[in-house]
mmCIF file of the N, C-alpha and C atoms, coordinates in Angstrom:
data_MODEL
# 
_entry.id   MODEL 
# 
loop_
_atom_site.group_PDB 
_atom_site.id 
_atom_site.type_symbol 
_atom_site.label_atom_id 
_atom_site.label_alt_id 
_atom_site.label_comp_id 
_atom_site.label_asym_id 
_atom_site.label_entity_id 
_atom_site.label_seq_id 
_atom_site.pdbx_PDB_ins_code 
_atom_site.Cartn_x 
_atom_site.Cartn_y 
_atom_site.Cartn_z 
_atom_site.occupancy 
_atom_site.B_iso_or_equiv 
_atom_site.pdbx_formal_charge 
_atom_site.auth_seq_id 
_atom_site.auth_comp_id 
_atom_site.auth_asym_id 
_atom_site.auth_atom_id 
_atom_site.pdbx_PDB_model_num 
ATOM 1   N N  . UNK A 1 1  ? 10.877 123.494 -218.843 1.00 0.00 ? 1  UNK A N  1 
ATOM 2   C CA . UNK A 1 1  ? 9.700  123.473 -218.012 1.00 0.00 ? 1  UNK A CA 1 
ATOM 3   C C  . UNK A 1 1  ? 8.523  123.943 -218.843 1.00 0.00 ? 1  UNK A C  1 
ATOM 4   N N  . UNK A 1 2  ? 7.180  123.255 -218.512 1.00 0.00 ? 2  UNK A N  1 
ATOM 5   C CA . UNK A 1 2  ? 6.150  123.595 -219.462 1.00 0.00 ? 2  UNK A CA 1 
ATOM 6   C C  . UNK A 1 2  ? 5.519  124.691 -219.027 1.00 0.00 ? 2  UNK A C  1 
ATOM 7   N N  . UNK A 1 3  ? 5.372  125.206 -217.286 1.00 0.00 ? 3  UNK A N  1 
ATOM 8   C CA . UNK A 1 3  ? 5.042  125.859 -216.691 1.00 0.00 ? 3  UNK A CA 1 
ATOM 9   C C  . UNK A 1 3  ? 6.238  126.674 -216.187 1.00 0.00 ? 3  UNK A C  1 
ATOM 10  N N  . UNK A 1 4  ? 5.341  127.634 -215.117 1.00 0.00 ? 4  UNK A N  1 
ATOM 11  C CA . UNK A 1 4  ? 6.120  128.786 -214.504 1.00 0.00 ? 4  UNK A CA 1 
ATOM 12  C C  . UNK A 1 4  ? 6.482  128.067 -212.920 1.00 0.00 ? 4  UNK A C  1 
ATOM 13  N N  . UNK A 1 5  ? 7.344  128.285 -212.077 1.00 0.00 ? 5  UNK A N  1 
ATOM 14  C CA . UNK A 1 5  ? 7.122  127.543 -211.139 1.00 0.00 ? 5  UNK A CA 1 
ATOM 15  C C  . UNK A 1 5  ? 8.316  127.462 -210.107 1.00 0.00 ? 5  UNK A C  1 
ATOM 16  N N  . UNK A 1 6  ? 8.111  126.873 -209.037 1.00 0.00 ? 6  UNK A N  1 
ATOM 17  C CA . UNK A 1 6  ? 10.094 126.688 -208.113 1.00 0.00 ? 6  UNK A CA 1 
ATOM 18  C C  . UNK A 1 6  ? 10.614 125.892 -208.655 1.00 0.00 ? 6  UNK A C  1 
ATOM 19  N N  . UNK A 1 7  ? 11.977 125.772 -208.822 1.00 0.00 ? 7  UNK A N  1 
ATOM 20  C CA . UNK A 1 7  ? 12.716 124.740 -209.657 1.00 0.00 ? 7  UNK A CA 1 
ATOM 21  C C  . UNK A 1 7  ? 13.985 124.460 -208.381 1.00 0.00 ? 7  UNK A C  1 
ATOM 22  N N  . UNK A 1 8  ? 13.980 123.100 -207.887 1.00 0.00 ? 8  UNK A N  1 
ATOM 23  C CA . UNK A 1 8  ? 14.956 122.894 -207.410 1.00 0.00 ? 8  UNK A CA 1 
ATOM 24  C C  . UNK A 1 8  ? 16.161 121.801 -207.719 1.00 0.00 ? 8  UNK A C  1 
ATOM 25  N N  . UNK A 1 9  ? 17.097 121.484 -208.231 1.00 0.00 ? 9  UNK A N  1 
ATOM 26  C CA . UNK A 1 9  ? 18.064 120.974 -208.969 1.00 0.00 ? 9  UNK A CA 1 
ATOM 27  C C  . UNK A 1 9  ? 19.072 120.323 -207.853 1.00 0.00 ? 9  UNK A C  1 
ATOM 28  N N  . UNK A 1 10 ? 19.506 119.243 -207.128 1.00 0.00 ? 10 UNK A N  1 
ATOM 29  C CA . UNK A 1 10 ? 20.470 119.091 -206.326 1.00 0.00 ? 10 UNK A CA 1 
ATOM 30  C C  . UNK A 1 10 ? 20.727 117.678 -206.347 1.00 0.00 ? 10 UNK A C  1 
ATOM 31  N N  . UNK A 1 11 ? 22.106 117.577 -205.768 1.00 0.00 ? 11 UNK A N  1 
ATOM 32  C CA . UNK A 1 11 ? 22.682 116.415 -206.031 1.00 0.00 ? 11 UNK A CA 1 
ATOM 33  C C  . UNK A 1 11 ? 23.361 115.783 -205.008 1.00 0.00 ? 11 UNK A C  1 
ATOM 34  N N  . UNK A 1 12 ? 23.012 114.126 -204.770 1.00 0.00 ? 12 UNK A N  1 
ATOM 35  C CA . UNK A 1 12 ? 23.103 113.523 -203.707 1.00 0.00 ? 12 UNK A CA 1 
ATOM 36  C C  . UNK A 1 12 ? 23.552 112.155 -203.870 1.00 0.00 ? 12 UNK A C  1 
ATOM 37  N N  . UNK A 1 13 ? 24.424 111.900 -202.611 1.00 0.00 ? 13 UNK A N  1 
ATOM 38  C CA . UNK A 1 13 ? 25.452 110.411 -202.291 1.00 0.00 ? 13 UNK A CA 1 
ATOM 39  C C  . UNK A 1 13 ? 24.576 109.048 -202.704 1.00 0.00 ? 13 UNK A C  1 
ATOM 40  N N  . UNK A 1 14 ? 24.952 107.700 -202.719 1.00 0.00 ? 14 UNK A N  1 
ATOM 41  C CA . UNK A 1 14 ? 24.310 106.760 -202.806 1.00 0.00 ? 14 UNK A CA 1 
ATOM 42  C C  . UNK A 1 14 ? 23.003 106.791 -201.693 1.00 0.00 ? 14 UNK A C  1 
ATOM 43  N N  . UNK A 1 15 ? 23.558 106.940 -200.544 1.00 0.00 ? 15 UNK A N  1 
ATOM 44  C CA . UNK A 1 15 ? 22.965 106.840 -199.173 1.00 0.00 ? 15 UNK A CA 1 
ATOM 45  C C  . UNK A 1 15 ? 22.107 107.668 -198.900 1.00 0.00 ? 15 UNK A C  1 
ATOM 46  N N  . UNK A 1 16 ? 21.999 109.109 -199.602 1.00 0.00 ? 16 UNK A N  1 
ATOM 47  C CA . UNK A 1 16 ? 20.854 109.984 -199.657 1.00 0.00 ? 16 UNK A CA 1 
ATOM 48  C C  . UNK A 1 16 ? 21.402 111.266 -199.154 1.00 0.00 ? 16 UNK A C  1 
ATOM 49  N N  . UNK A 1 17 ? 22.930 111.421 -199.048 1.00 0.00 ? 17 UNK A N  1 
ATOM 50  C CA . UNK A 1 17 ? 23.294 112.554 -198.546 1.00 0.00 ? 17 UNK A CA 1 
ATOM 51  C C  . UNK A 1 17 ? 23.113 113.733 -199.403 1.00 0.00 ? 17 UNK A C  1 
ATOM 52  N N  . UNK A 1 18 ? 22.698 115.052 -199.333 1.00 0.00 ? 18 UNK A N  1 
ATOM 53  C CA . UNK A 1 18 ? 22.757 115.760 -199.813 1.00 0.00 ? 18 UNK A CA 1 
ATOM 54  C C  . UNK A 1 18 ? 24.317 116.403 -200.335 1.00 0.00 ? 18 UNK A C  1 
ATOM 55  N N  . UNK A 1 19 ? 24.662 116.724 -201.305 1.00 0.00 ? 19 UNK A N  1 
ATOM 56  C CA . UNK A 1 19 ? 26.143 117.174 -201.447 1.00 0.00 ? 19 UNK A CA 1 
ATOM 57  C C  . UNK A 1 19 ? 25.941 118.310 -201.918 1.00 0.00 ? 19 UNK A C  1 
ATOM 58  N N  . UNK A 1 20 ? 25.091 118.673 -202.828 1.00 0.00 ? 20 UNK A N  1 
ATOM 59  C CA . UNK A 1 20 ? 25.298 120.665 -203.506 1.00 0.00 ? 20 UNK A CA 1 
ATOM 60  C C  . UNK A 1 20 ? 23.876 120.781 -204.080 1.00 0.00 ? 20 UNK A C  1 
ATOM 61  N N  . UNK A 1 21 ? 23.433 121.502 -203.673 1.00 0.00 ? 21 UNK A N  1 
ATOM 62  C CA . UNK A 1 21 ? 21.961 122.476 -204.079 1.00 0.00 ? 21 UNK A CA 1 
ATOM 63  C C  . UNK A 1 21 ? 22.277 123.311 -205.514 1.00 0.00 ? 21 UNK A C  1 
ATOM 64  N N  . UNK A 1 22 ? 22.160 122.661 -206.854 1.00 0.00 ? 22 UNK A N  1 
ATOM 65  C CA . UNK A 1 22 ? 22.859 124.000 -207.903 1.00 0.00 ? 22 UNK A CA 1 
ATOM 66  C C  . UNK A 1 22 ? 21.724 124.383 -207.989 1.00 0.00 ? 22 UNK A C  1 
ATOM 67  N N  . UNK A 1 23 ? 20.082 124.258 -207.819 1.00 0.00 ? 23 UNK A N  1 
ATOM 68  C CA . UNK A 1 23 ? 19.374 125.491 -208.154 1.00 0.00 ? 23 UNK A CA 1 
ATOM 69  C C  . UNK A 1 23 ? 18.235 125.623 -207.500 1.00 0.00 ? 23 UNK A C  1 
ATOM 70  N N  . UNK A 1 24 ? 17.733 126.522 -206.478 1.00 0.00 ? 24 UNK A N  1 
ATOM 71  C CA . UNK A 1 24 ? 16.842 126.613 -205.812 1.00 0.00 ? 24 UNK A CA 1 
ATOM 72  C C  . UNK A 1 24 ? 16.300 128.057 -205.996 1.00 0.00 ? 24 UNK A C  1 
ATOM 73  N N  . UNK A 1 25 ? 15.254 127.537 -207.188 1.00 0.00 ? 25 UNK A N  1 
ATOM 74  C CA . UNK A 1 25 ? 14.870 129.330 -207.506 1.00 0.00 ? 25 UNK A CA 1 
ATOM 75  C C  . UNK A 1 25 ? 13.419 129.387 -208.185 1.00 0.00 ? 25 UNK A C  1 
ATOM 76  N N  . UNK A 1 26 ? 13.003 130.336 -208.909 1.00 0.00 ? 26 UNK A N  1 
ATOM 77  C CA . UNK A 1 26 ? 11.545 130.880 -209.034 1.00 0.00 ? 26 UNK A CA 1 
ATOM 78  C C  . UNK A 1 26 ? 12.487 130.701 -210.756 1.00 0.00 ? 26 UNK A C  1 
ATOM 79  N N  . UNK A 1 27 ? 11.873 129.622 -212.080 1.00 0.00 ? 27 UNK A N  1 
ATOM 80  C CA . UNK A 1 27 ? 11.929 130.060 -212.982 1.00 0.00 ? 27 UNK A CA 1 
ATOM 81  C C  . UNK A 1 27 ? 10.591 130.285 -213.939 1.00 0.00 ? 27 UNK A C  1 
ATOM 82  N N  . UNK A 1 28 ? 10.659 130.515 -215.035 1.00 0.00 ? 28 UNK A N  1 
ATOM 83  C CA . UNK A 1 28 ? 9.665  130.837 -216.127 1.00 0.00 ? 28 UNK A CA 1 
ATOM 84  C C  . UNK A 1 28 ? 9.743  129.917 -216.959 1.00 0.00 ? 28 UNK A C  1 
ATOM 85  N N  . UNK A 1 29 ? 8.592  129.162 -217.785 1.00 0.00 ? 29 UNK A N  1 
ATOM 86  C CA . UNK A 1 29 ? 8.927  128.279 -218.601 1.00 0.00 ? 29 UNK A CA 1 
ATOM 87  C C  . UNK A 1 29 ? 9.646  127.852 -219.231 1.00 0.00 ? 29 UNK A C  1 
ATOM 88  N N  . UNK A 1 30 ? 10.343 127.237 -219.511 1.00 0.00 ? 30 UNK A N  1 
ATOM 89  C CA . UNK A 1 30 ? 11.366 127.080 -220.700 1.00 0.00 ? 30 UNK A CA 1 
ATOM 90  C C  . UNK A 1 30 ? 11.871 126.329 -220.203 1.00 0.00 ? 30 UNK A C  1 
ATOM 91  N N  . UNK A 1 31 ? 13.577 126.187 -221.100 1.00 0.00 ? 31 UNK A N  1 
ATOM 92  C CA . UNK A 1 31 ? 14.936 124.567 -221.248 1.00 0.00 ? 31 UNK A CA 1 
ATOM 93  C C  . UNK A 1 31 ? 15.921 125.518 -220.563 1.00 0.00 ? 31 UNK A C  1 
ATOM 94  N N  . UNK A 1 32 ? 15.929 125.170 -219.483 1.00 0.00 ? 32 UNK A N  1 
ATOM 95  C CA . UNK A 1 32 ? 17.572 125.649 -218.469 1.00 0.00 ? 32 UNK A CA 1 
ATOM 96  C C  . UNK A 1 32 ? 18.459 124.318 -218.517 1.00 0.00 ? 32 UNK A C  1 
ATOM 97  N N  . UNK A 1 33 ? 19.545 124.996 -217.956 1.00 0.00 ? 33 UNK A N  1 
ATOM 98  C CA . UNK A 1 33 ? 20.725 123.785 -218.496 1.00 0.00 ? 33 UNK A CA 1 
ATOM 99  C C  . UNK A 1 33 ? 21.711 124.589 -216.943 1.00 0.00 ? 33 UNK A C  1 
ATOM 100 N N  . UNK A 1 34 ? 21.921 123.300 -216.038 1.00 0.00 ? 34 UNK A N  1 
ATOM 101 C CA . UNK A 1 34 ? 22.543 123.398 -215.351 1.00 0.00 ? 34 UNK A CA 1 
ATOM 102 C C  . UNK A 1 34 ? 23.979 122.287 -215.255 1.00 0.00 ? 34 UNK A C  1 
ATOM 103 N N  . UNK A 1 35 ? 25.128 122.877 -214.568 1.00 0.00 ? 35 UNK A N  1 
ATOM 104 C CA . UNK A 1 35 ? 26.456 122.579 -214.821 1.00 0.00 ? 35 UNK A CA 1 
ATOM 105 C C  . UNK A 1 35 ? 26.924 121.935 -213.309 1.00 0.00 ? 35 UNK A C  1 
ATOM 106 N N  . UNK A 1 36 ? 26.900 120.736 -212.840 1.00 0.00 ? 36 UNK A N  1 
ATOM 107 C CA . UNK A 1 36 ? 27.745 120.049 -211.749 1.00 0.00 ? 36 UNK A CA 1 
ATOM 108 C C  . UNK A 1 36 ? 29.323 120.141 -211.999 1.00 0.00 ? 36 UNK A C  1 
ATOM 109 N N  . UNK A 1 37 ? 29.994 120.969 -211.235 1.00 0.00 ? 37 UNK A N  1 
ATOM 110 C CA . UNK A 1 37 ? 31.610 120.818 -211.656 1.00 0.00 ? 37 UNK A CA 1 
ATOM 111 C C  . UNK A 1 37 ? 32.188 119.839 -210.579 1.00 0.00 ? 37 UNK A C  1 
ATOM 112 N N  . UNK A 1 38 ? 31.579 119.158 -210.081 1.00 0.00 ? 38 UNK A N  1 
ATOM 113 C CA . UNK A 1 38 ? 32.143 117.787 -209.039 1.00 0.00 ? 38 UNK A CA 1 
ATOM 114 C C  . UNK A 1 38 ? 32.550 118.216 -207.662 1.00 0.00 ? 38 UNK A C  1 
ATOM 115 N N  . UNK A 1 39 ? 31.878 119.028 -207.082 1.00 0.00 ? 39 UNK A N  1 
ATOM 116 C CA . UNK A 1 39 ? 32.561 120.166 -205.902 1.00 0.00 ? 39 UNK A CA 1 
ATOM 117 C C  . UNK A 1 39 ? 30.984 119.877 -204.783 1.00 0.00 ? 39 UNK A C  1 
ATOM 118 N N  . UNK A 1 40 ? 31.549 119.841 -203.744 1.00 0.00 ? 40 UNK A N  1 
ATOM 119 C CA . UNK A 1 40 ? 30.564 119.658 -202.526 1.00 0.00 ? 40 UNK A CA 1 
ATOM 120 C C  . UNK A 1 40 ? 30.017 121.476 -202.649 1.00 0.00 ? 40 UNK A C  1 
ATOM 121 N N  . UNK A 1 41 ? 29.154 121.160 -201.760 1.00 0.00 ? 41 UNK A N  1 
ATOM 122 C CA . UNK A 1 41 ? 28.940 122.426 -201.079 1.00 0.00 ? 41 UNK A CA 1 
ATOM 123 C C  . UNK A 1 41 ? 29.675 124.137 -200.483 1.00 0.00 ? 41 UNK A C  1 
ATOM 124 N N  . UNK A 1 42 ? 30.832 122.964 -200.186 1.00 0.00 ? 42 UNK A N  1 
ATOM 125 C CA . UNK A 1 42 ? 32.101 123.604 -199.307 1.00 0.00 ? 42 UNK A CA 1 
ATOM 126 C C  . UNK A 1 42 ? 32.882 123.907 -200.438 1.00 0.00 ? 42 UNK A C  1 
ATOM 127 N N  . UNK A 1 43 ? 33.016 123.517 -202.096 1.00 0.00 ? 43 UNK A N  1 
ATOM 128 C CA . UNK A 1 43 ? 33.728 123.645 -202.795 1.00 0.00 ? 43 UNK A CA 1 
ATOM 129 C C  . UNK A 1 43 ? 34.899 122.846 -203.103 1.00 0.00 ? 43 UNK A C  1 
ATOM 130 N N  . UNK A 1 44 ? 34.466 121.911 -202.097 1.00 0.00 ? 44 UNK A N  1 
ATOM 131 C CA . UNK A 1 44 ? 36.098 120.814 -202.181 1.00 0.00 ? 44 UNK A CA 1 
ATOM 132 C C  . UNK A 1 44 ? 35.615 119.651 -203.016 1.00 0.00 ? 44 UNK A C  1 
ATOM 133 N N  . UNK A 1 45 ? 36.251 119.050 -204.000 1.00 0.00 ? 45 UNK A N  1 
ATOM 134 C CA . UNK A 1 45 ? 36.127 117.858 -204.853 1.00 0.00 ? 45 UNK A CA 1 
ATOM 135 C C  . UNK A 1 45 ? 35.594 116.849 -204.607 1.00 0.00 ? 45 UNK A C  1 
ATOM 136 N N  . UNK A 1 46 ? 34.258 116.329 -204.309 1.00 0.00 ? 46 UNK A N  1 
ATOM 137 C CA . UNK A 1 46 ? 33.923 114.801 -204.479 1.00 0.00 ? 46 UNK A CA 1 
ATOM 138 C C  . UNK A 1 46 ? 34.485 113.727 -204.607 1.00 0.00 ? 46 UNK A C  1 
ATOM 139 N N  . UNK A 1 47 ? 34.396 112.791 -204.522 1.00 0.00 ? 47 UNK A N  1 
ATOM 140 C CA . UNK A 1 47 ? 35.218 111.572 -204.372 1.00 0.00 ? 47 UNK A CA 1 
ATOM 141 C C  . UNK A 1 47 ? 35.027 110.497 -205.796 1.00 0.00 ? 47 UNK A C  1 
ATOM 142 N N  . UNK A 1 48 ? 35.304 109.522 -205.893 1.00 0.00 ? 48 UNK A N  1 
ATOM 143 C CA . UNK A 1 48 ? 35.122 109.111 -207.188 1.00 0.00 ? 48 UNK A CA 1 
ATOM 144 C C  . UNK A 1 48 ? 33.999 108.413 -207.252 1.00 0.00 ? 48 UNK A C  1 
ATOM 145 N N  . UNK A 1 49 ? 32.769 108.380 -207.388 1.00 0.00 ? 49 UNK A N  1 
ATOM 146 C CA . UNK A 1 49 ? 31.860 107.324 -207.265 1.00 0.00 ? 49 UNK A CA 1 
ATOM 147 C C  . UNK A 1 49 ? 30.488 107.671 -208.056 1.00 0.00 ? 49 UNK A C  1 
ATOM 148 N N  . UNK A 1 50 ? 29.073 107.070 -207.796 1.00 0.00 ? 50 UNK A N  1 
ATOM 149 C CA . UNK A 1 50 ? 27.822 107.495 -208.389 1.00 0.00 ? 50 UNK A CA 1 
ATOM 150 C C  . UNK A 1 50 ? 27.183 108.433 -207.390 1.00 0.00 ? 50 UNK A C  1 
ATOM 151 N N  . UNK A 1 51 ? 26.388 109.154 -208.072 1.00 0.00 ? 51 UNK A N  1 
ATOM 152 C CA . UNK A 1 51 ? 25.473 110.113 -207.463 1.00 0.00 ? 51 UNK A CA 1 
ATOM 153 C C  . UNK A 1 51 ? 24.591 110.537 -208.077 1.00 0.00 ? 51 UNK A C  1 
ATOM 154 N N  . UNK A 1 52 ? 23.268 110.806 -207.555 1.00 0.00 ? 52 UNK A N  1 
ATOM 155 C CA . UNK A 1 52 ? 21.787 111.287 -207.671 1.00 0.00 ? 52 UNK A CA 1 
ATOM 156 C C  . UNK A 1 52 ? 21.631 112.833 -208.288 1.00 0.00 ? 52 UNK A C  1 
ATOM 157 N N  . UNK A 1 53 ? 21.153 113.084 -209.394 1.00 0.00 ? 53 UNK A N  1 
ATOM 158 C CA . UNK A 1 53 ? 20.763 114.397 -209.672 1.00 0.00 ? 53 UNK A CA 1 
ATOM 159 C C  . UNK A 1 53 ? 19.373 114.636 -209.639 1.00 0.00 ? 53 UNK A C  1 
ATOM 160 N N  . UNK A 1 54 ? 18.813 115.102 -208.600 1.00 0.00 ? 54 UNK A N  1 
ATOM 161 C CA . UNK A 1 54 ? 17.099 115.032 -208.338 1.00 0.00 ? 54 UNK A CA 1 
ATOM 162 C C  . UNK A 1 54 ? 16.651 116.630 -208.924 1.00 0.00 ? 54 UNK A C  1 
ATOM 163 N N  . UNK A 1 55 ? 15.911 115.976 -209.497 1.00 0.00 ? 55 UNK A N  1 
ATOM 164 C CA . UNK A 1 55 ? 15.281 118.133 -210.012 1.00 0.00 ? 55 UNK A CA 1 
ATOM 165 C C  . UNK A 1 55 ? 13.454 117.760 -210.096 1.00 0.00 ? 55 UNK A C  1 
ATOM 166 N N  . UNK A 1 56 ? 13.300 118.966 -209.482 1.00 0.00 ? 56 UNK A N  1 
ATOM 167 C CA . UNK A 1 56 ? 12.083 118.801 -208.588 1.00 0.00 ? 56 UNK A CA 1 
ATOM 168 C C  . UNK A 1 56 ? 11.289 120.107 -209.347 1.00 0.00 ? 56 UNK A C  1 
ATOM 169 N N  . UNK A 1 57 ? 10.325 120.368 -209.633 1.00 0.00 ? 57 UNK A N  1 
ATOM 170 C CA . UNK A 1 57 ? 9.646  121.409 -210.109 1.00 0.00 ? 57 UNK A CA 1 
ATOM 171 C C  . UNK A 1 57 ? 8.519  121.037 -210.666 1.00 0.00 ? 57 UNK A C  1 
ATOM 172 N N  . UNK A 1 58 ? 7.219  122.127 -211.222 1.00 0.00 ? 58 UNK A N  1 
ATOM 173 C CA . UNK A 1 58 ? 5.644  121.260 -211.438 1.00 0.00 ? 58 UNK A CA 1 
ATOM 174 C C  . UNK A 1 58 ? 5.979  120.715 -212.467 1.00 0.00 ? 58 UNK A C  1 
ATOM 175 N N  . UNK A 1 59 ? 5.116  119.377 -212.354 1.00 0.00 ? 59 UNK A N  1 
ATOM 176 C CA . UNK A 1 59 ? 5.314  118.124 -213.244 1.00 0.00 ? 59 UNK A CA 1 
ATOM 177 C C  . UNK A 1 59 ? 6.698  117.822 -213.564 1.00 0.00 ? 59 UNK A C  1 
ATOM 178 N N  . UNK A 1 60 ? 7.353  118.226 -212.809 1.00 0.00 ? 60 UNK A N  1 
ATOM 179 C CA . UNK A 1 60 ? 8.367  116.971 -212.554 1.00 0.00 ? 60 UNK A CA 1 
ATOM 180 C C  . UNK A 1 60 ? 9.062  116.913 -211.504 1.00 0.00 ? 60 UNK A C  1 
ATOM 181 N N  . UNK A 1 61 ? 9.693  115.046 -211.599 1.00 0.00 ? 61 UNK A N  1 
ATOM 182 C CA . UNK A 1 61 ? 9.769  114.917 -210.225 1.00 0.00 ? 61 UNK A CA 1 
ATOM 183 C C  . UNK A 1 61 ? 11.151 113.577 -210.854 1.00 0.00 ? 61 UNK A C  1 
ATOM 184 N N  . UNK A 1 62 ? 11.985 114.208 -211.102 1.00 0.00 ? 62 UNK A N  1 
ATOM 185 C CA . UNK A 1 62 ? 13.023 112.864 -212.127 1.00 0.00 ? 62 UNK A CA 1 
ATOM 186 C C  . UNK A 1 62 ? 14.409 113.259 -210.698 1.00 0.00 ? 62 UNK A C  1 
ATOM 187 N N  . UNK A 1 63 ? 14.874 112.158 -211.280 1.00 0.00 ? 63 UNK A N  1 
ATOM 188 C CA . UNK A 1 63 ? 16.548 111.264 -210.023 1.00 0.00 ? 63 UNK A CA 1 
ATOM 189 C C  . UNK A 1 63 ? 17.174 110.893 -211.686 1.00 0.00 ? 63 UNK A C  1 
ATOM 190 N N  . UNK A 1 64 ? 18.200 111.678 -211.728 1.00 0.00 ? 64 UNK A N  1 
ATOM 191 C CA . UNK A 1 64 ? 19.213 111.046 -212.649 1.00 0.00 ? 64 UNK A CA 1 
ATOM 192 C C  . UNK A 1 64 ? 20.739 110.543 -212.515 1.00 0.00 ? 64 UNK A C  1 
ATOM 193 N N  . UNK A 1 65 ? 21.712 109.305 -212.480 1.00 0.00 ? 65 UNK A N  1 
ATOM 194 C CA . UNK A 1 65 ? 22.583 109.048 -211.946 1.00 0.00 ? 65 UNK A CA 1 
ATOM 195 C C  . UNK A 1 65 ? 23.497 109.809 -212.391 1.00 0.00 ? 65 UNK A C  1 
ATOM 196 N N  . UNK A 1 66 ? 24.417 110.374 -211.965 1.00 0.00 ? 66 UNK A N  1 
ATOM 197 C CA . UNK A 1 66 ? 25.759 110.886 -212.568 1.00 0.00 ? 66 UNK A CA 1 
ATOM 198 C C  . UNK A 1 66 ? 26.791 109.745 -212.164 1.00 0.00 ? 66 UNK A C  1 
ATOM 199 N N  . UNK A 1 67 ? 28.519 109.763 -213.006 1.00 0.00 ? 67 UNK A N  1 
ATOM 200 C CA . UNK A 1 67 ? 29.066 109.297 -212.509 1.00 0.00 ? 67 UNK A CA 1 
ATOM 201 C C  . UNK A 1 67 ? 30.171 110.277 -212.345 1.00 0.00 ? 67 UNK A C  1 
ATOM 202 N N  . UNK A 1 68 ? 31.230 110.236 -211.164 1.00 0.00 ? 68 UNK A N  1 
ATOM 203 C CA . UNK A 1 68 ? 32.077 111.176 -210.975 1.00 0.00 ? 68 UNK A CA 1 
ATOM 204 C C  . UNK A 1 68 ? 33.876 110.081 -211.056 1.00 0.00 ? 68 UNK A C  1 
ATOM 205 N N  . UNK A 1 69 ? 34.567 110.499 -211.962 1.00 0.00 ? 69 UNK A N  1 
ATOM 206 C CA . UNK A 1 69 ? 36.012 109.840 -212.657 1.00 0.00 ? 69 UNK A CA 1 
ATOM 207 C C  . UNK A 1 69 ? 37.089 110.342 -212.656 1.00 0.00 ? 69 UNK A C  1 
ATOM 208 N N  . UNK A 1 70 ? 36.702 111.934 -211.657 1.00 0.00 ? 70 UNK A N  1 
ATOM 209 C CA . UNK A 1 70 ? 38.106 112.598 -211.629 1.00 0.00 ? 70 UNK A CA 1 
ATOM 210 C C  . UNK A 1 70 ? 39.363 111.636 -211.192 1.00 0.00 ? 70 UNK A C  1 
# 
């Protein structure tokens, strides 16, 4: 991040479902590195398919596909 700012990180179904929030927080500039281990919300395993990694924070606003192959 180039700025200081809310950073929110979460990841979602084809259809737009929300499945797990990994980061909803206050960071400080810099390169964070966040980890999807394929687990809903509830902690139970995902299914095999594509999904949305949206990360939201100032000046940016990016959707990146994951694919899940367990």
């Amino acid at each position: 991040m180039s700025t200081s700012g809310n950073l929110t990180v979460q990841v979602f179904t084809l259809d737009g479902n929300l499945v797990k929030t990994l980061a909803r927080t206050r960071v400080n500039e810099g390169t964070y590195t966040y980890r999807w281990d394929g687990t809903n919300g509830a902690g139970n395993p995902v299914a095999r398919s594509l999904y949305f990694v949206k990360i939201t924070a100032p000046g940016i606003d990016e959707t990146r596909k994951v694919m899940v192959i367990q």
